[in-house]
C-alpha positions as CSV (number, residue, x, y, z in Angstrom):
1,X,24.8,42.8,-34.7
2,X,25.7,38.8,-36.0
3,X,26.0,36.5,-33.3
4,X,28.6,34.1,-33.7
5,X,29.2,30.2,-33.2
6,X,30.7,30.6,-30.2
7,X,28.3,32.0,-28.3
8,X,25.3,30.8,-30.6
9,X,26.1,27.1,-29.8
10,X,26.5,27.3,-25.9
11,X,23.6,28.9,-25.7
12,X,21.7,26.4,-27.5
13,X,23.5,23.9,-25.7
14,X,21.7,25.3,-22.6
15,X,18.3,25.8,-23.2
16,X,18.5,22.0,-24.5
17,X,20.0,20.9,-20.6
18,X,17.1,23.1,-19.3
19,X,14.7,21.6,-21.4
20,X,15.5,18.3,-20.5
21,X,14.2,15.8,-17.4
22,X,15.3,12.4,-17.4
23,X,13.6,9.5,-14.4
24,X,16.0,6.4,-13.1
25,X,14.5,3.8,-11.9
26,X,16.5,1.4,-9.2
27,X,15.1,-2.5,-8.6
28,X,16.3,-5.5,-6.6
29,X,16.4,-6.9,-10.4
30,X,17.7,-4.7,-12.5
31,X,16.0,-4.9,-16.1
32,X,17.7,-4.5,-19.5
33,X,15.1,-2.3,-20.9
34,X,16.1,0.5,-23.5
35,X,15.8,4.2,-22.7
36,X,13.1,6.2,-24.9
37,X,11.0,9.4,-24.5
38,X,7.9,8.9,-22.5
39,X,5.4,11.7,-21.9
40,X,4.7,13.5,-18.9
41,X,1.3,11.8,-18.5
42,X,2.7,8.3,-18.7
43,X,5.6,9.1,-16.3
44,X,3.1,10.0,-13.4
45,X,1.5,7.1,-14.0
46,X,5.1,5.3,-13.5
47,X,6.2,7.2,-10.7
48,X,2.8,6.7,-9.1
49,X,2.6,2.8,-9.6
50,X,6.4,2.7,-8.2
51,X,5.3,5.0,-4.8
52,X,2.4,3.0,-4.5
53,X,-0.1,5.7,-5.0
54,X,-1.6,4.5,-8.4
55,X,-5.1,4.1,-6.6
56,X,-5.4,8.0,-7.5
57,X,-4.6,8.2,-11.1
58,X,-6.8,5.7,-12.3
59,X,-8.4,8.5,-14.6
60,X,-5.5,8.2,-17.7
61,X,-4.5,4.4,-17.0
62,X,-6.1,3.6,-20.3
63,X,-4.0,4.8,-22.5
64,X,-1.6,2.7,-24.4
65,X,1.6,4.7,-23.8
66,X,0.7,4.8,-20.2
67,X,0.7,0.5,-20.5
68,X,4.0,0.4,-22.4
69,X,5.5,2.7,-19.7
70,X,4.3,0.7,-17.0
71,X,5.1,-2.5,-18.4
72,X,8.4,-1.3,-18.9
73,X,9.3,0.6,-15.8
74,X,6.5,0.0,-13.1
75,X,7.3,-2.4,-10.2
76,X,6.8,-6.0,-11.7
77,X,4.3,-7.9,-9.6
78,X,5.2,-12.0,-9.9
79,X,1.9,-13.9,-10.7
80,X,-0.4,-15.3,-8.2
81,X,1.6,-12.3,-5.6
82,X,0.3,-9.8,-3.7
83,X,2.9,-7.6,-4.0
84,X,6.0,-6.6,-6.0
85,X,8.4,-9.0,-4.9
86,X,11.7,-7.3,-2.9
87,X,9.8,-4.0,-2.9
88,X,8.9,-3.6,0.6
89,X,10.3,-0.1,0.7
90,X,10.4,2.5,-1.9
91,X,11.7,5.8,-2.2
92,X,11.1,9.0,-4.7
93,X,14.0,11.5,-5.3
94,X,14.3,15.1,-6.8
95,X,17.0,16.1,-7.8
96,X,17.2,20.0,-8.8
97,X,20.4,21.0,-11.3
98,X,23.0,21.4,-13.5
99,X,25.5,18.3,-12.2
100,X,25.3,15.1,-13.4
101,X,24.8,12.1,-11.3
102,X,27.5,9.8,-11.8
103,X,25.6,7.1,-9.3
104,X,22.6,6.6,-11.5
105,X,24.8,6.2,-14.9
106,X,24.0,2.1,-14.9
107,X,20.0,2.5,-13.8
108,X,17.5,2.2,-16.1
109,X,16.0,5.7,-17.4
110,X,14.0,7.2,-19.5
111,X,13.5,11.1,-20.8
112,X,10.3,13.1,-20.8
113,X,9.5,14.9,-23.5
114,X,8.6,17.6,-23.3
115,X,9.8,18.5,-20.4
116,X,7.6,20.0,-17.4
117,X,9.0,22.7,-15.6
118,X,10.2,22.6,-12.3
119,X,7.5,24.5,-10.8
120,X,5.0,21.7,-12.4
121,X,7.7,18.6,-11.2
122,X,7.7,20.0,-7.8
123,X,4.0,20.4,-7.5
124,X,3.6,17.0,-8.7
125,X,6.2,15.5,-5.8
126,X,3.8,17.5,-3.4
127,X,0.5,15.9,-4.9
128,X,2.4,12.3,-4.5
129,X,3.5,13.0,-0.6
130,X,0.2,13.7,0.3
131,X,-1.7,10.9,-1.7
132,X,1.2,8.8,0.4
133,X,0.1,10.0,3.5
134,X,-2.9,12.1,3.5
135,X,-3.7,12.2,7.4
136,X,-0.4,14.0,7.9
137,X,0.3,16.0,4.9
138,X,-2.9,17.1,3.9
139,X,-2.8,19.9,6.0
140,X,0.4,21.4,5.5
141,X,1.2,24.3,3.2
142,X,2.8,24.1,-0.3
143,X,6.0,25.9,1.7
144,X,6.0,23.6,5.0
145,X,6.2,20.4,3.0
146,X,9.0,21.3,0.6
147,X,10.9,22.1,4.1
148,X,10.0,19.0,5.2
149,X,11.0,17.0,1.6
150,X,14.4,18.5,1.7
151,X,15.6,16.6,4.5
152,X,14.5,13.0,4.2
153,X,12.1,11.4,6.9
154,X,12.6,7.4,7.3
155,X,9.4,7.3,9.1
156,X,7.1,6.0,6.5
157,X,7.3,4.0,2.9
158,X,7.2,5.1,-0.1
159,X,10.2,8.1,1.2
160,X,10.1,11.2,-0.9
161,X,13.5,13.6,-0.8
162,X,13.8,17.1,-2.3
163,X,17.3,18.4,-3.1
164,X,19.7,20.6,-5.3
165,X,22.7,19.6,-3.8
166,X,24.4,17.4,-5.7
167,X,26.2,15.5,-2.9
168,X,23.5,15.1,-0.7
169,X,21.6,13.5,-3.3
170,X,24.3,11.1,-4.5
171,X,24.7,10.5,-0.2
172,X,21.3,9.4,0.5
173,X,21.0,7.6,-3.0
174,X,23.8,5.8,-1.6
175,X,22.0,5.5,1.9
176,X,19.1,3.9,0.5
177,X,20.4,1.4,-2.0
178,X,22.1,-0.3,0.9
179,X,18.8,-0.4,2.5
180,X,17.7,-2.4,-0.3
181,X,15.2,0.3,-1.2
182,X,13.2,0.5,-4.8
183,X,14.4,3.8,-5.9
184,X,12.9,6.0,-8.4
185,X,14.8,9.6,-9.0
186,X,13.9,12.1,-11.2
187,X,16.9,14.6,-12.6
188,X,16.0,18.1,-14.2
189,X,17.7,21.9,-14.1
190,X,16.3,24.4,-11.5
191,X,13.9,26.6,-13.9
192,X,13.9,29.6,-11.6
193,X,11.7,31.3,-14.2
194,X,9.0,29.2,-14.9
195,X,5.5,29.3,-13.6
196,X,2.9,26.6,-12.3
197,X,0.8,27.3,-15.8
198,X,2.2,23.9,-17.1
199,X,1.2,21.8,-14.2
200,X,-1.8,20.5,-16.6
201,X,1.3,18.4,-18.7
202,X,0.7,15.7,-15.9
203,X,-2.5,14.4,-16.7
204,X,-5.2,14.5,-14.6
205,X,-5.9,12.9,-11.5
206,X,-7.4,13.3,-8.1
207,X,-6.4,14.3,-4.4
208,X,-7.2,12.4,-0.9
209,X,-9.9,14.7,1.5
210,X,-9.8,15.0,4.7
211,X,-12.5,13.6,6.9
212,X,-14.5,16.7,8.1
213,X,-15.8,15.8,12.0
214,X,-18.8,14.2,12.5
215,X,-21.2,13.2,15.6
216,X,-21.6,9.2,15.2
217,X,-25.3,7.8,16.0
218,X,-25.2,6.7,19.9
219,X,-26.5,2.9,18.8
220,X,-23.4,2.6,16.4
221,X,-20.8,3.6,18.9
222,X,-19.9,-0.1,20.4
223,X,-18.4,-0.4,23.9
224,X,-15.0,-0.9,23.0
225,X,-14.6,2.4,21.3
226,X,-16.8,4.1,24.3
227,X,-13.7,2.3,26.5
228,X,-10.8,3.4,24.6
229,X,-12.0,7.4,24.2
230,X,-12.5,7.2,28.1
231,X,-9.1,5.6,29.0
232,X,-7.2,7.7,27.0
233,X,-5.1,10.3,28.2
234,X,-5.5,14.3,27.8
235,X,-2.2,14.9,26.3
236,X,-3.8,12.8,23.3
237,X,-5.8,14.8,22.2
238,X,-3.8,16.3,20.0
239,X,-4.0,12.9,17.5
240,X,-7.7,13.6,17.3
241,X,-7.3,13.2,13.4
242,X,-6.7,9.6,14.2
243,X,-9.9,8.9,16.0
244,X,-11.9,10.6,13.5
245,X,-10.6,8.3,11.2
246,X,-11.3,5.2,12.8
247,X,-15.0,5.8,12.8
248,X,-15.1,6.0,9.6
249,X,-16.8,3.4,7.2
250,X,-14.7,3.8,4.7
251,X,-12.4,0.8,3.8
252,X,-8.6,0.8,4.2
253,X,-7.1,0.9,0.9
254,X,-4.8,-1.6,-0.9
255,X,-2.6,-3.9,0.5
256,X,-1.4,-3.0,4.2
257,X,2.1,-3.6,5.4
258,X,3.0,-6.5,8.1
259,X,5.3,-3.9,9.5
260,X,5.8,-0.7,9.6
261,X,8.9,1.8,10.3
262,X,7.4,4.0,12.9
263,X,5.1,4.4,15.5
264,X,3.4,7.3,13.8
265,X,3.2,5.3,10.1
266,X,1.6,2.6,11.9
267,X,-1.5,4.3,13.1
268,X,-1.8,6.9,10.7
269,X,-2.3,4.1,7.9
270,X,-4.1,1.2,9.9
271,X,-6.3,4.7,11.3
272,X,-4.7,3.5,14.7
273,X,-5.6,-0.4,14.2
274,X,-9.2,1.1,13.4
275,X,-10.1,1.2,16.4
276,X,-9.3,-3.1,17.4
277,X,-6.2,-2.8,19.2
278,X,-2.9,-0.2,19.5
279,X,0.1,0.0,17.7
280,X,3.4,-1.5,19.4
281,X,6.8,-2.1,18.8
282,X,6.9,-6.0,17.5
283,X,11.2,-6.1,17.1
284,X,14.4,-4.4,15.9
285,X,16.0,-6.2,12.6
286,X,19.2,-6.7,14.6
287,X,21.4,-7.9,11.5
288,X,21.8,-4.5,10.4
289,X,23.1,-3.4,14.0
290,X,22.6,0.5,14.8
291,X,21.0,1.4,11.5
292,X,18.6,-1.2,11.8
293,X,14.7,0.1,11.8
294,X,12.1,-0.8,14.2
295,X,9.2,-3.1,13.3
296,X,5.7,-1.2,14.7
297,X,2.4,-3.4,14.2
298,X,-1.3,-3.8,15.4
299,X,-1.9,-5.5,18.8
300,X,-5.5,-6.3,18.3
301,X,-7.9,-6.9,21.5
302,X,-11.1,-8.7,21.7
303,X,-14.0,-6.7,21.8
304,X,-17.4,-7.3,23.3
305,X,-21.1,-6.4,22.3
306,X,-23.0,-3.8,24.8
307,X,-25.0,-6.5,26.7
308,X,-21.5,-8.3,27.2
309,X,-22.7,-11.5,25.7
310,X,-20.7,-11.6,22.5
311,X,-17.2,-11.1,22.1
312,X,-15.3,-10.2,18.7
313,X,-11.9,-11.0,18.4
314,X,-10.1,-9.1,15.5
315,X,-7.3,-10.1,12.7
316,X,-5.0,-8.6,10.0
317,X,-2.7,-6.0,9.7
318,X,-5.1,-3.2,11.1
319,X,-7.0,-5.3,13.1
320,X,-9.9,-5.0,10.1
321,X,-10.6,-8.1,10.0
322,X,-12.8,-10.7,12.3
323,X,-11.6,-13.6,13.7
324,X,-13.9,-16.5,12.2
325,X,-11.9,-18.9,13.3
326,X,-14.9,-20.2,16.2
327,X,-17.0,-20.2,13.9
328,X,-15.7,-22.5,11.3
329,X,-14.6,-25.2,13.5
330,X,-17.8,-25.7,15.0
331,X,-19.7,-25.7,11.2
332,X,-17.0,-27.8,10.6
333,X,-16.9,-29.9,13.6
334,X,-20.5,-29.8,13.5
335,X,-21.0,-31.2,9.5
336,X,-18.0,-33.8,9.9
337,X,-20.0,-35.1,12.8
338,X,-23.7,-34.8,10.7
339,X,-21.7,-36.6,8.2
340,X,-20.4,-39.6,10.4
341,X,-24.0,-39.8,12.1
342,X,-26.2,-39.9,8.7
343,X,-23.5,-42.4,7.1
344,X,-23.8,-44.6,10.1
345,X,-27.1,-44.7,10.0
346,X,-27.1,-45.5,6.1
347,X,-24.7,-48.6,6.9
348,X,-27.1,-50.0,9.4
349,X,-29.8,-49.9,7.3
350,X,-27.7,-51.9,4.5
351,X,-26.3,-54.1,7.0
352,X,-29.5,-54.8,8.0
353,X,-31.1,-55.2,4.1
354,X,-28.4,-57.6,3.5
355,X,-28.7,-60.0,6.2
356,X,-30.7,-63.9,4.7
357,X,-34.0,-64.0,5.7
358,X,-35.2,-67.7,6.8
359,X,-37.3,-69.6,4.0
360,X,-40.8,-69.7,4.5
361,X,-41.8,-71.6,1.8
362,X,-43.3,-74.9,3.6
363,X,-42.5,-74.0,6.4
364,X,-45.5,-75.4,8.4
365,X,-47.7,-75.5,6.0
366,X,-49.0,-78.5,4.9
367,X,-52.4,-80.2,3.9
368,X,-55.3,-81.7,5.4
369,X,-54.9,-85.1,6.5
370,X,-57.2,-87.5,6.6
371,X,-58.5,-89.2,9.6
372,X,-58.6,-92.9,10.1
């Protein structure tokens, strides 16, 4: 049996759509760079950069495609800041079939090639949520965060949305460039058929772990965490992830947010103001009316030593930092005054050195005289 063009071409037609993903990228300053294949590898390492994740795919950032890609569609950092500039929020979108999005048609893109198949893209969405948020998503199934990824959460930044619905993509799209959001979407046909074998396309790259429990040495418990496990109440128990956090050693990671969305966001990242203070509720943007997000931050409190004779006050965004400020103005109050005594001192001297001195030479001293 001969097939002919009619049906030869339409089917070639779509095992090239199937074959095909394609990434948008969405700034505050829209770039004029030209669309190209990029491989799967150096696409995570884009997507990850833009969700702020990059800390965990370190393992492949030496690769010269990967630097190209960046350079081209990564968040641009301004020199001498700490941060991309404008890029306060961002937000990842999955987009599953056939439609086209007429909404992304003027962002900048860029195709993979080859393609991954769904099964791998959606894995890799998964493996990003949780490197975004490990103390919450960690523990969930495969299952019960693809539930939760197909209805968008604006609790936390970066945001991460599932969907296959064409309209509710295009809806929230919509939703989040008005929030001034850096957006980075990712377009490709649902593969129904295909299996999780080419998940390795991605690279490689590593996963957050979850604290296991530990008993903390009685000398390295302070006072003011003894205080705050006592006063707590029953019915918070349940955030016991969070406290085991805070004992930990372990550094907070990156650059920390001055404000965060949510009460939960806030002390799952600053591992509940690591033990220095609380999380609160500093204001409400009230320029954008009733869409408008809350503003949650670290309180910090002072803390005392176990004898009660020294108390530390705490700084930053988690309350991570100690409050030096004491300190320095006495050194500094203490060498400007050091300074003023020794040079006083040194112009007395040379006051002194340069005064005359009287002549000596003859005075009373003279000769034998004779006597008559």
């Amino acid at each position: 049996m001969k097939l002919s063009a009619s049906t030869l071409l339409p089917a070639l037609a779509h095992l090239a759509a199937a074959s095909t993903a394609r990434i948008h990228i969405r700034d505050p300053q829209q770039r004029d760079v030209q669309s190209r294949d990029v491989s799967p590898v150096a696409a995570r390492l884009v997507i990850a950069q833009r969700t702020g994740v990059e800390d965990y795919h370190s393992a492949d950032l030496e690769r010269d495609d990967v630097i190209d890609a960046i350079n081209d569609y990564g968040l641009q950092t301004p020199m001498f800041a700490a941060k991309a500039a404008g890029c306060e929020r961002k937000a990842f979108l999955l987009y599953e079939g056939e439609e086209d999005i007429e909404a992304l048609s003027s962002y900048t893109s860029f195709d993979l090639s080859p393609a991954p198949a769904s099964s791998a893209i959606r894995g890799l969405m998964l493996d990003l949520a949780r490197q975004s948020v490990p103390k919450q998503l960690l523990k969930l199934s495969d299952e019960t965060l693809l539930d939760r990824l197909q209805s968008i959460q604006y609790m936390s930044s970066p945001l991460f949305f599932l969907t296959t619905s064409s309209s509710h993509f295009t809806s929230e799209l919509n939703r989040l460039v008005k929030e001034n959001y850096c957006i980075t979407t990712l377009t490709t046909p649902l593969d129904t058929s295909s299996t999780a074998t080419s998940k390795f396309q991605w690279g490689t790259y590593t996963l957050p772990k979850l604290n296991t429990k530990r008993s903390v040495p009685e000398k390295l418990l302070s006072e003011s965490h003894a205080s705050l496990s006592s006063d707590s109440h029953p019915s918070l128990h349940a955030s016991a992830n969070h406290s085991s956090s805070n004992s930990s050693s372990e550094p907070l990671r990156g650059i920390l947010p001055a404000c965060f969305t949510s009460l939960s966001a806030c002390e799952s990242t600053t591992r509940n103001c690591t033990g220095h203070g609380t999380c609160r509720k500093a204001y409400r943007d009230p320029d954008r009316g009733s869409n408008g997000l809350d503003c949650y931050s670290c309180s910090c409190v002072a803390t005392k030593s176990g004898d009660g004779k020294k108390t530390t006050t705490w700084a930053g965004p988690a309350c991570q930092k100690k409050d030096v400020s004491v300190e320095f103005w006495l050194i500094a109050l203490f060498t400007i005054a050091m300074m003023g005594l020794v040079g006083f001192a040194v112009g007395s001297v040379w006051e002194m050195g340069s005064e005359e001195l009287p002549s000596v030479i003859g005075a009373g001293v003279s000769g034998p005289t004779a006597r008559k």
